[in-house]
C-alpha positions as CSV (number, residue, x, y, z in Angstrom):
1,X,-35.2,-49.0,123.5
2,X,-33.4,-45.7,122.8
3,X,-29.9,-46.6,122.7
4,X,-30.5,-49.8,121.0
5,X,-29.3,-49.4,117.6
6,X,-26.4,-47.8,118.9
7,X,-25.6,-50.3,121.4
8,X,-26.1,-52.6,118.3
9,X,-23.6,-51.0,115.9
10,X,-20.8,-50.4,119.1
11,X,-21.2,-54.1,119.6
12,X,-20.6,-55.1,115.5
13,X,-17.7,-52.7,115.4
14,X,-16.1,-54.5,118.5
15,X,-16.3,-58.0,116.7
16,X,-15.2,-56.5,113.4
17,X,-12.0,-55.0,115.5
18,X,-11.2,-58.3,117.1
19,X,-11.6,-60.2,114.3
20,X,-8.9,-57.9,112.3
21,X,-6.4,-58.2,115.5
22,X,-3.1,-60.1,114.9
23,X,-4.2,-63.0,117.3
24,X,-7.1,-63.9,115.5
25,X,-6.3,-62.8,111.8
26,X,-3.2,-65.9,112.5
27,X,-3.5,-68.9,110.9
28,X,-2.4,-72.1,112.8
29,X,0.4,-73.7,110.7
30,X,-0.5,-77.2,108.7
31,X,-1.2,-80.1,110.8
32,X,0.7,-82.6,107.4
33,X,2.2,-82.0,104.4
34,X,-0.9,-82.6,102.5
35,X,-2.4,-79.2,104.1
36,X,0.8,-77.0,102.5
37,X,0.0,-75.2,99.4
38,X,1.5,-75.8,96.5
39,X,1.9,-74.9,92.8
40,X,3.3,-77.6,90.4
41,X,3.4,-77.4,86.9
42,X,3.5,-80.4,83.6
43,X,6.5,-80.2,82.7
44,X,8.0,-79.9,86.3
45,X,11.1,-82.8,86.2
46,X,10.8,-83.2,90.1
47,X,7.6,-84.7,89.3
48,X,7.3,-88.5,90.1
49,X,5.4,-90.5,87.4
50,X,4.7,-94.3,87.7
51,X,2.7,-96.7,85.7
52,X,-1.3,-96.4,85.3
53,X,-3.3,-99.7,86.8
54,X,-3.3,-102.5,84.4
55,X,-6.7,-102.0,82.7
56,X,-4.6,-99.0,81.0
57,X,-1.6,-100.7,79.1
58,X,0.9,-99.0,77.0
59,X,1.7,-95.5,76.8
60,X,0.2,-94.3,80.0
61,X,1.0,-92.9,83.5
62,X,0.4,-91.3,86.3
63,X,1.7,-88.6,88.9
64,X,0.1,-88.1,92.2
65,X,0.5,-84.2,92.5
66,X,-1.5,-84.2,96.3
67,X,-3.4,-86.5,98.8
68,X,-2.9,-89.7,98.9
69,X,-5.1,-92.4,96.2
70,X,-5.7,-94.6,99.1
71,X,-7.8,-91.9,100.8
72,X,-10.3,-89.6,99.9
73,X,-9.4,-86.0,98.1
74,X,-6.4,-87.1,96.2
75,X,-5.2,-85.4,93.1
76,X,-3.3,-86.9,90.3
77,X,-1.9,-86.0,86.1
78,X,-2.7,-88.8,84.1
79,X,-0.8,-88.7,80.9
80,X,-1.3,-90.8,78.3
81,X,0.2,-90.7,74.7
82,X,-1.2,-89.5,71.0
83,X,-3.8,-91.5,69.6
84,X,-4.0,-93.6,72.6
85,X,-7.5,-95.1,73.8
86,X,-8.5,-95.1,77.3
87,X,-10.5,-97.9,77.6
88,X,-13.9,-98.2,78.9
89,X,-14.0,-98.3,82.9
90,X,-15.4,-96.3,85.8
91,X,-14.7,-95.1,89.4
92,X,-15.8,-95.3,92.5
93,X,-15.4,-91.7,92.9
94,X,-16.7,-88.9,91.0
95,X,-13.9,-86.8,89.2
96,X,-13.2,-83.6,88.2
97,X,-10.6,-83.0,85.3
98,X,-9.1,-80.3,83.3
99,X,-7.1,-80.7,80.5
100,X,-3.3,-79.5,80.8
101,X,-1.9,-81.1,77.0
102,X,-3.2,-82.4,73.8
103,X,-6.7,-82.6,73.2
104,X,-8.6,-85.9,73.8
105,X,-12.6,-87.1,73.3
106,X,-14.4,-88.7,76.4
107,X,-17.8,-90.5,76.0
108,X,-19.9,-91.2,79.2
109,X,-22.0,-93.6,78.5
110,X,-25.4,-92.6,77.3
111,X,-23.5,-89.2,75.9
112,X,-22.6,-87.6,73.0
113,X,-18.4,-87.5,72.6
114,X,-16.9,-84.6,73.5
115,X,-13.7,-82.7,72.1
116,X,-11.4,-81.6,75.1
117,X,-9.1,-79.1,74.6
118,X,-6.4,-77.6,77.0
119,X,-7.6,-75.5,79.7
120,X,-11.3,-77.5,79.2
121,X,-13.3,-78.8,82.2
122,X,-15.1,-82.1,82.6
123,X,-17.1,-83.9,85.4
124,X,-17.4,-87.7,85.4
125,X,-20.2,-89.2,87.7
126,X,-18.9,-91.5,90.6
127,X,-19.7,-95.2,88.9
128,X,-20.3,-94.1,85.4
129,X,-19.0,-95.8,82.3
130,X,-16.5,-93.8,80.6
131,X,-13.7,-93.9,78.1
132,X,-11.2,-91.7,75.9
133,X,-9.0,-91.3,72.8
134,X,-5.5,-88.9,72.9
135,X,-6.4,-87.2,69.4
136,X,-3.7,-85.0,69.0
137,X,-0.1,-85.6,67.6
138,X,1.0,-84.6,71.3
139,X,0.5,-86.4,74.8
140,X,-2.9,-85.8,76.5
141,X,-2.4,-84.5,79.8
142,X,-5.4,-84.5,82.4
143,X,-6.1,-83.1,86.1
144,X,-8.1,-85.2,87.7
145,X,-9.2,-84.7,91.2
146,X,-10.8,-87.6,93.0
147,X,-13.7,-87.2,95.9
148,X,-13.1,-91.1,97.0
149,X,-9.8,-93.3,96.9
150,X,-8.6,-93.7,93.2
151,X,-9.6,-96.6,91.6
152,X,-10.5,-97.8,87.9
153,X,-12.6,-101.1,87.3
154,X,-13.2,-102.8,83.9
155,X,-16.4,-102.0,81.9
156,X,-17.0,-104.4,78.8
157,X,-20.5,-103.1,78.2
158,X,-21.9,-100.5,75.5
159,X,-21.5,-96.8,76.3
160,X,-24.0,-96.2,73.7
């Protein structure tokens, strides 16, 4: 076919161009407040912190930064204060976590410790054994973003 090519490029160029108009380049607006962007920072004082569950006693708490914990995709600060041990327990849900303050160790069980500091990344498993120590002078801060509904069960075992 002679023309076909060109019939070909005429027809890309035409998608390209409607795809660039104004109608289509629009995005629909939020269908909930959990869709909006947002930017929040640590030390933000509108932020709303409330107690950790009870398997993590003491200096410890929590700030639910987007999503709700009951549901699926919900993100959350835990903060937790120097030289204070996480205890051994595990999730339903994987998580990823950054580290905002401090610098803390995390042992999954069946792997070495590992040294945390800010700005460092970690993934935990959905269901495995984990814990942590705050071992700086300063509160440990963590992102942690949750695939499932937040929870946190128990472990008495080894993570050796």
């Amino acid at each position: 076919m002679k023309n076909g090519p060109i019939h070909a490029a005429a027809f890309i160029v035409a998608i390209l161009a409607s795809a660039c108009s104004p109608e289509v380049a629009k995005a629909p607006a939020p269908a909930s407040e959990f869709e909006k962007a947002l930017a929040i920072m640590v030390s933000d004082p509108a932020l709303t912190w409330g107690p950790c569950p009870p398997i993590f006693s003491g200096d410890c708490s929590i700030a639910v930064l987007h999503g709700n914990p009951a549901e699926a995709n919900a993100d959350a600060f835990l903060k937790v204060g120097p030289q204070y041990n996480i205890p051994a327990h595990w999730h339903t849900s994987a998580e990823r976590m950054i580290l905002v303050t401090g610098q803390l160790q995390v042992t999954y069980k069946g792997q070495p410790t590992v040294t945390l500091a800010v700005g460092n990344y970690a993934y935990g498993p959905a269901r495995m054994p984990h814990n942590a120590t705050c071992v700086s002078a300063d509160p440990c801060t963590l992102f942690i973003a949750f695939e499932a509904p937040v929870d946190a069960h128990a472990y008495d075992g080894t993570l050796e």
